[in-house]
Each structure stands twice: as structure tokens, then as C-alpha cells.
LUMKOL-146095 format. One record per residue (C-alpha): residue number from 1; residue in three letters; x negated, y negated, z negated. Coordinates in nm, 3 decimals. Last residue first. Layout:
{site NUM 'ALA' {X Y Z}}
...
This chain:
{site 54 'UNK' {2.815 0.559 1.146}}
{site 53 'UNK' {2.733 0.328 0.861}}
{site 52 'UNK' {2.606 0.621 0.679}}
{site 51 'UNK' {2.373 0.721 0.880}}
{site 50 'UNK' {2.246 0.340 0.916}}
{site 49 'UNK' {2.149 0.319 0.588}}
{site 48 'UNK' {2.001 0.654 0.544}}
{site 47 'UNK' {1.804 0.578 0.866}}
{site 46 'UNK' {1.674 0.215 0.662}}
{site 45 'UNK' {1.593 0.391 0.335}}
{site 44 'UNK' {1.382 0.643 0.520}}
{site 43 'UNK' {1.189 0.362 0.721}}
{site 42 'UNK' {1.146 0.185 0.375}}
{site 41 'UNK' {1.041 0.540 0.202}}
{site 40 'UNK' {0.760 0.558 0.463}}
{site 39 'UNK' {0.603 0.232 0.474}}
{site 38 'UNK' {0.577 0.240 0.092}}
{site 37 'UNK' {0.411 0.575 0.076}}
{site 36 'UNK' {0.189 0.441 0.361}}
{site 35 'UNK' {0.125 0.187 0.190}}
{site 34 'UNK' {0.021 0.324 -0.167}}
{site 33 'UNK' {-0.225 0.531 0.054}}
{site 32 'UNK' {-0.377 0.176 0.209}}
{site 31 'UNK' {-0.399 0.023 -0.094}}
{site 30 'UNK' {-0.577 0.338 -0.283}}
{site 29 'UNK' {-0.787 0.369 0.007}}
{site 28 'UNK' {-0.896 0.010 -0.047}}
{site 27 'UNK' {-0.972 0.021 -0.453}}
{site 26 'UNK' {-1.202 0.343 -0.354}}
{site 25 'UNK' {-1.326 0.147 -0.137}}
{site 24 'UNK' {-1.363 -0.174 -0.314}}
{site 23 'UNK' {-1.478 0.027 -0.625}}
{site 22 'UNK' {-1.757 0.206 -0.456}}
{site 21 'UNK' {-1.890 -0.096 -0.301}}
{site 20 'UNK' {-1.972 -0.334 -0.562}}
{site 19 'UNK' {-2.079 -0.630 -0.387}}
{site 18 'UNK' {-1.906 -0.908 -0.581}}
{site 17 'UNK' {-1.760 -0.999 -0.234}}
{site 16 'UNK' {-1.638 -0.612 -0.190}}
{site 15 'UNK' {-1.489 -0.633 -0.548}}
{site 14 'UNK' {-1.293 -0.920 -0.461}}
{site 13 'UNK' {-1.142 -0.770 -0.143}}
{site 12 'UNK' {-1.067 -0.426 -0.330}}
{site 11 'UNK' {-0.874 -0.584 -0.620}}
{site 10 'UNK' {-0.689 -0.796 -0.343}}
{site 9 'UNK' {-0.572 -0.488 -0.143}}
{site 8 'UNK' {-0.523 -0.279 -0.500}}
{site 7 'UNK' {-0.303 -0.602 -0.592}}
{site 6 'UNK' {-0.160 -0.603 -0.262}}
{site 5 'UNK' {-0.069 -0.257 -0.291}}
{site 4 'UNK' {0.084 -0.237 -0.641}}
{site 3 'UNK' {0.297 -0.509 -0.517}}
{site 2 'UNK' {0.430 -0.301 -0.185}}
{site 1 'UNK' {0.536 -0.046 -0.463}}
């Protein structure tokens, strides 16, 4: 998941220096939701991990 959002990241970067707007934003928010999904499951991963090493 942390791929998909570097290539969103990088899709949104090159469309912003091609200066086409909509797609780097909506390319950015995609990134940034993709993320937080990310960010998420890998803090819920690590408390199941150390649940069940106590």
C-alpha cells in the first residue's frame, strides 16, 4: 500500500510541473488518503503484535 502512495505522490509531483492542476490534486489527496490507510493498519499491526507477546 505504501507503493501505491508514492506512485500517486510522484504522479501528483509530475503533473503539478506539467501544470495540470486538477490531476496533481486529485493525484495528491489520493496519496495522502492511501497513507493514512497505510499509517493506520501499521500502528494496528504493531499493538496486535505486542498483545500477543504479553
Amino acid at each position: 500500500m505504501l507503493q501505491w502512495t508514492l506512485t500517486f505522490l510522484l504522479i501528483a509531483v509530475v503533473a503539478a510541473v506539467f501544470g495540470f492542476g486538477g490531476i496533481a490534486v486529485a493525484a495528491a489527496g489520493i496519496a495522502r488518503i492511501l497513507f493514512f490507510i497505510f499509517l493506520i493498519l501499521f500502528i494496528a499491526s504493531l499493538m496486535s503484535g505486542l498483545i500477543r507477546r504479553a
